[in-house]
C-alpha positions in Angstrom: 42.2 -2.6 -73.3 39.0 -0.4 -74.1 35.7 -1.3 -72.7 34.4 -1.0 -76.5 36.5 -4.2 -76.9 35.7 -6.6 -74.4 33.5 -9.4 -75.3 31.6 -10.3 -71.9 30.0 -14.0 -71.7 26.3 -13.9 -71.1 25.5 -15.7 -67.5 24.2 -19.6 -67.8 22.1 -21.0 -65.1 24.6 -24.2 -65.7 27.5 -21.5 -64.2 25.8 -21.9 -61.2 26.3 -25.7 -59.2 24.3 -26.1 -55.7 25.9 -29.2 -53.7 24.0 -31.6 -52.4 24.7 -30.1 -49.2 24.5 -26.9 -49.1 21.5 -26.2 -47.2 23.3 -28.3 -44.5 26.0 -25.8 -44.6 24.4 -22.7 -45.0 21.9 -23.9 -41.5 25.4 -24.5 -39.5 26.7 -21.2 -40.8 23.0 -19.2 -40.0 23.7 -20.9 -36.7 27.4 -19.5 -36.0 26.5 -15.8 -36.7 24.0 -16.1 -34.3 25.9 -17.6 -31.6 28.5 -14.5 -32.1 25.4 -12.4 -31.8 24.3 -14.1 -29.0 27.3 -13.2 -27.2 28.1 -10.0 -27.9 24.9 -9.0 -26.8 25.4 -10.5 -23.5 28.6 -8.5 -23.5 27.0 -5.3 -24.8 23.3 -5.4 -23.6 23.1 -4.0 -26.8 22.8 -6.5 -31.0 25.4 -6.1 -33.0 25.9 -7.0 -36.7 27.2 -10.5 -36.8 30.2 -9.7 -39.1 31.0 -6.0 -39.6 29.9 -5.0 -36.2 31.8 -2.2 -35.9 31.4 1.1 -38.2 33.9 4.1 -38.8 31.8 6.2 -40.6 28.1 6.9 -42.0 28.1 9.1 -45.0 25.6 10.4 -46.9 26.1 11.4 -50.8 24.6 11.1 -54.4 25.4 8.1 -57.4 26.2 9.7 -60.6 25.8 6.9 -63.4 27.8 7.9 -66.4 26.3 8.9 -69.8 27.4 6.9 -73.1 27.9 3.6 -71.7 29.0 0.5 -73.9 26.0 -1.3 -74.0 27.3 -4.4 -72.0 27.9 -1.9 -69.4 24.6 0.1 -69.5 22.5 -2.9 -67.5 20.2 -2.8 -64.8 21.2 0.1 -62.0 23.2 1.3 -64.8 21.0 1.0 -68.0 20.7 4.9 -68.3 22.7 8.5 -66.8 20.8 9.3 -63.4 21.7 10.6 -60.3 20.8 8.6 -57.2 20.4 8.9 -53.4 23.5 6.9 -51.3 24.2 5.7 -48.3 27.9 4.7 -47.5 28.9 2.2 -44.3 33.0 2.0 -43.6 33.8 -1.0 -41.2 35.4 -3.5 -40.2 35.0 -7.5 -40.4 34.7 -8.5 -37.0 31.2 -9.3 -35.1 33.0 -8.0 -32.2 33.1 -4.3 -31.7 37.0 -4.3 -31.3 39.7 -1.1 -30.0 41.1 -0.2 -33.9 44.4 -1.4 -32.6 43.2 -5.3 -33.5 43.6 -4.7 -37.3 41.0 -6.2 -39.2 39.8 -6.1 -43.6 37.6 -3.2 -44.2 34.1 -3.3 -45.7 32.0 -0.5 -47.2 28.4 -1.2 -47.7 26.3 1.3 -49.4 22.3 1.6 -50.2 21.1 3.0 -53.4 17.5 4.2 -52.7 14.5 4.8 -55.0 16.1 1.9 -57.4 13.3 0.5 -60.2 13.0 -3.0 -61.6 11.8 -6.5 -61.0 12.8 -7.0 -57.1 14.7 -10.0 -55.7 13.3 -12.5 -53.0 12.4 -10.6 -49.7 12.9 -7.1 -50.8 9.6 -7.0 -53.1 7.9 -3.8 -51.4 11.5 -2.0 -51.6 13.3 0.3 -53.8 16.9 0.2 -52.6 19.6 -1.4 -54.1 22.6 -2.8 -52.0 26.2 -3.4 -53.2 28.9 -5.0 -49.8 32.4 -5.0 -50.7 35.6 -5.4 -48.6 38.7 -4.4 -49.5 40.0 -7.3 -51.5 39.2 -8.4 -55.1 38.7 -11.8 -54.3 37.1 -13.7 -50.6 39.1 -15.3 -48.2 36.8 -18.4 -49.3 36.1 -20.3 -52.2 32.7 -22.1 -50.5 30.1 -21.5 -48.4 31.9 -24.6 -46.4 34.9 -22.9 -46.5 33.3 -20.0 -45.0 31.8 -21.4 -42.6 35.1 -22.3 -41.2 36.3 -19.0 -41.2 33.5 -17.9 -39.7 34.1 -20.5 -36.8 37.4 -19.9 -36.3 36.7 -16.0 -35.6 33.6 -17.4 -33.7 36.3 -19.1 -31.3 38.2 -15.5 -30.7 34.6 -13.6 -29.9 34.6 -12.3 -26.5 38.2 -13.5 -25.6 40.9 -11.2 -24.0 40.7 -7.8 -26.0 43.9 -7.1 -24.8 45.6 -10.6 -25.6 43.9 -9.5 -29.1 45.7 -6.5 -29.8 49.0 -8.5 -29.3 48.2 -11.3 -31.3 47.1 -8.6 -33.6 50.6 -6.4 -33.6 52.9 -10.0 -34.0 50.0 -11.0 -37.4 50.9 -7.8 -38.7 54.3 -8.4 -38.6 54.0 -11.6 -39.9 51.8 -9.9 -43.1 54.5 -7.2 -43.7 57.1 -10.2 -44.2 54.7 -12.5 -46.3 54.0 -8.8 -48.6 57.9 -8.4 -48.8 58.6 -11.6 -50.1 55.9 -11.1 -52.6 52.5 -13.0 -51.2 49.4 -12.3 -49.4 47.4 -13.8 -46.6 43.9 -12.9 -46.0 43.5 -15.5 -43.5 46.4 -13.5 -41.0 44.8 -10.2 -42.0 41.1 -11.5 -40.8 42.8 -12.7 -38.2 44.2 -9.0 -36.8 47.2 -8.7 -39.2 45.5 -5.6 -42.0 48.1 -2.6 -41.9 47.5 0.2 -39.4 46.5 2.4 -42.8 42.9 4.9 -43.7 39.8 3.0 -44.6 39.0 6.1 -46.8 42.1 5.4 -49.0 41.1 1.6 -49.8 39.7 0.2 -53.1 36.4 -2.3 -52.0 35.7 -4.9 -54.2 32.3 -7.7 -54.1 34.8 -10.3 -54.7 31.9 -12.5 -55.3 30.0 -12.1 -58.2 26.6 -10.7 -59.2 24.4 -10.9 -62.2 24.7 -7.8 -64.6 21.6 -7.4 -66.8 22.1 -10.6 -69.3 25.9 -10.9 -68.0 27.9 -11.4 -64.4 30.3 -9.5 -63.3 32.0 -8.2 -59.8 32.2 -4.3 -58.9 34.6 -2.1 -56.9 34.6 1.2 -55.3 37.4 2.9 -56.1 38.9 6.7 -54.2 39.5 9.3 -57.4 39.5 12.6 -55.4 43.1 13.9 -54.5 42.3 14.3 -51.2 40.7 10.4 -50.7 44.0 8.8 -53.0 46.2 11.1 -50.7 45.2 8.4 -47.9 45.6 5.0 -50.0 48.4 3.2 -48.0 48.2 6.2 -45.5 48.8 5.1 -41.2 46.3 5.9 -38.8 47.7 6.8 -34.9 45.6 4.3 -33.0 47.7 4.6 -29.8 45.4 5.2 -27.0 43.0 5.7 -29.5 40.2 2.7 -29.4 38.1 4.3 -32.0 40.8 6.1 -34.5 40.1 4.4 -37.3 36.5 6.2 -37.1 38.3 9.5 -35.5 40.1 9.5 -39.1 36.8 9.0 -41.3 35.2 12.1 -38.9 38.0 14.4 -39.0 38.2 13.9 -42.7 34.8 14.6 -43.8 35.0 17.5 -41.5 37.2 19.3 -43.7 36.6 17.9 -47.1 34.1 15.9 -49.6 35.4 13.1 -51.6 34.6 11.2 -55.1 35.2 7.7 -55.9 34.4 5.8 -59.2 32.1 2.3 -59.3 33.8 0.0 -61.2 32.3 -3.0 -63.2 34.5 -6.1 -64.3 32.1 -8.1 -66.7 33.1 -11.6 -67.0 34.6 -12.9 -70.0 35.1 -16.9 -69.4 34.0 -19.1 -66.9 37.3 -21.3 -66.7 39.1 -18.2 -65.7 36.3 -16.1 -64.0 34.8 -18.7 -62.4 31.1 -18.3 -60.4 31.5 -21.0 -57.5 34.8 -20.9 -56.4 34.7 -17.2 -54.6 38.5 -16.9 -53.9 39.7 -16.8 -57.6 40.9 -13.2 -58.4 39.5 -12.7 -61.9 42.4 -11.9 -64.0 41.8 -7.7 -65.0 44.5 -8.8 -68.7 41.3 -10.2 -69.5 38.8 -8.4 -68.6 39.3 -4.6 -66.6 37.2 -2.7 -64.0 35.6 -0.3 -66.1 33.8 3.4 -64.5 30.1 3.3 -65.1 29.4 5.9 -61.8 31.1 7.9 -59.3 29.7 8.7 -56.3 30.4 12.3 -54.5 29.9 13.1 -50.9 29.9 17.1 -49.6 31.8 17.9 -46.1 29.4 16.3 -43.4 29.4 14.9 -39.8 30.1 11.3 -40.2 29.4 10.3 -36.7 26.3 11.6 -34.7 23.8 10.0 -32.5 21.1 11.2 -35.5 22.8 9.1 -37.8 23.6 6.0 -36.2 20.4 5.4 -35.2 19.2 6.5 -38.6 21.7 4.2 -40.4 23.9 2.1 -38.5 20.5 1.0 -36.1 17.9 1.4 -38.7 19.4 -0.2 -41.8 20.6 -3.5 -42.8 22.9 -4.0 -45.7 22.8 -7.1 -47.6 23.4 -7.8 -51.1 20.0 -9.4 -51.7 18.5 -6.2 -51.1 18.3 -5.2 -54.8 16.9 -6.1 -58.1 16.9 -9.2 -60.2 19.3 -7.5 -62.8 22.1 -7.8 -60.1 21.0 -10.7 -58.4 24.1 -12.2 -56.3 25.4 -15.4 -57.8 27.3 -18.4 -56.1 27.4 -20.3 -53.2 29.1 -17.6 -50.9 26.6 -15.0 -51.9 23.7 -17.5 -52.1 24.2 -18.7 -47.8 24.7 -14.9 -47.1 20.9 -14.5 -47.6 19.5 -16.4 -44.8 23.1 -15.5 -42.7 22.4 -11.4 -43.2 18.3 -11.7 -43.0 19.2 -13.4 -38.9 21.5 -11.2 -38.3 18.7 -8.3 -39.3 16.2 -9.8 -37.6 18.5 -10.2 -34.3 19.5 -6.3 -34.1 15.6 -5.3 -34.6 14.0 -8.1 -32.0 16.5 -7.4 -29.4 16.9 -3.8 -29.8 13.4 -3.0 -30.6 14.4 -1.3 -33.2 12.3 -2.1 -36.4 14.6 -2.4 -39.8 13.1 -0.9 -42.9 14.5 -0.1 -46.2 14.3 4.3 -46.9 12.0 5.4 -49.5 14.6 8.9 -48.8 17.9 9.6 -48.3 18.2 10.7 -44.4 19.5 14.7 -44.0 22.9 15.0 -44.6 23.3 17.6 -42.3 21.7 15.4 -39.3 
């Protein structure tokens, strides 16, 4: 199927339903993150993202937006061929800061800077555009209720045994590897410590949630294109003895080598199928594929140093509403991770004294 011939469905604010009760929800849900912050700062003396706490590597690299783009592809971000400033975040889901043996869904986050256009809610003296993903193409829940008992279930597991952890987590892996042979998939056992032992640099990330794109919605990915990168999809990672391996990987690699991946855009075609509120429906790519409208390149670089950290992984926050209208998230996931992300911002900078601001500049690649 050629991008020339898909026939995307321009959004309707009817695509979008608000229960009665959502506010309700998304309070209790605010209120969860911070109790998971609240504790691992007692644990650390030191705030930690509420989900995502822990990063793998911090890499810094340039957005190449394709020339000749269908129209229907050539919207906001995307509307014309630039090149633009990024900052890339490899993690994992936890709000725990976890020994990689616990085997948790990968994220990547990554910042756009000195992005033009009418700015959403919050981020109006800005000019950065944000784009979270994880490494599935739908989320583990359809609702922001749903999430919110996801969210408390891996509230319950914060600051418990890490060591009863990385058993629970060897036996859920197990469990995944037989539930993937017979042909299924459960994202609840791989939130839960059951995710293969396997490279975060050979992943494909996905918003699973939706987003506005220009006059249309879509969802994006991130997917590796540089031999080197696709050498590590499905690839194992020693972590034995090694707490941090999953970042000892990311470092070792950008050591030696750059990489390239390709930003992906599935416009939606129908709302039965490719539906807005429900946030756990794959959309179905017969209908409607991820089409390239960027890649992104990174050069050989330190992907761990104090510099950096405190320049990204202290000073930043990463948050889909950090963006423009054209690509304003859409749902109720995406819509209770607004307040959720801006307290768990917040948090990190009051109790670390550490003031977050969005860069007008990419920070030196070389730091």
């Amino acid at each position: 199927m050629s991008p020339q011939s898909i026939r995307p469905l321009p959004f309707a604010p009817a695509f979008e339903a608000v229960p009665s009760d959502e506010a309700e929800t998304t309070a209790e849900l605010v209120q969860t993150m911070r109790a998971i912050a609240e504790t691992t700062y007692r644990d650390y003396g030191h705030a930690v993202r509420s989900v995502h706490a822990k990063s793998h590597g911090l890499v810094i690299g340039e957005l190449r937006i394709l020339a000749g783009l269908p129209a229907p592809y050539a919207q906001g971000v995307f509307a014309r061929e630039a090149v633009i400033p990024v900052v890339m975040r490899f993690s994992t889901n936890p709000g725990d800061v976890l020994d990689d043996k616990v085997s948790t869904p990968r994220g990547l986050a990554f910042k756009l800077i000195g992005v033009q256009g009418e700015r959403l809610p919050g981020s109006e003296d800005d000019r950065t555009q944000d784009f979270v993903m994880i490494n599935a193409p739908a989320f583990t829940a359809s609702t922001p209720k749903a999430f919110l008992a996801n969210l408390k279930l891996l509230a319950k597991t914060t600051d418990k045994a890490p060591g009863s952890k990385k058993a629970l987590s060897a036996v859920l892996r197990s469990t995944e590897a037989l539930v993937e042979k017979m042909g299924g998939e459960s994202g609840m056992l791989k939130s839960l410590g059951g995710h293969p032992k396997t490279h975060v640099l050979g992943e494909t990330y996905y918003t699973a949630v939706p987003l506005l794109y220009g006059p249309y919605f879509a969802k994006m990915s991130v997917a590796p294109v540089s031999t080197d990168l696709t050498a590590l999809t499905d690839a194992p990672v020693d972590l034995n003895d090694k707490p941090n391996g999953l970042r000892d990987a990311v470092s070792d690699f950008f050591a030696a080598h750059g990489g390239e991946w390709e930003l992906r855009v599935q416009l939606a075609t129908s709302i039965d199928t490719m539906p807005i509120e429900d946030a756990s429906v794959r959309w179905p790519e017969d209908e409607s594929p991820y089409v390239a409208v960027a890649r992104i390149r990174v050069a050989p670089q330190a992907s761990w140093s104090a510099a950096r950290v405190a320049a990204i992984d202290e000073g930043m926050a990463f948050s889909p509403w950090h963006g423009i209208q054209a690509h304003r998230p859409l749902g109720g996931v995406m819509r209770s991770r607004k307040p959720a992300y801006d307290m768990s911002a917040h948090f990190r900078s009051e109790h670390n004294g550490c003031p977050m601001s969005e860069p007008s500049a990419a920070p030196e690649s070389g730091d």
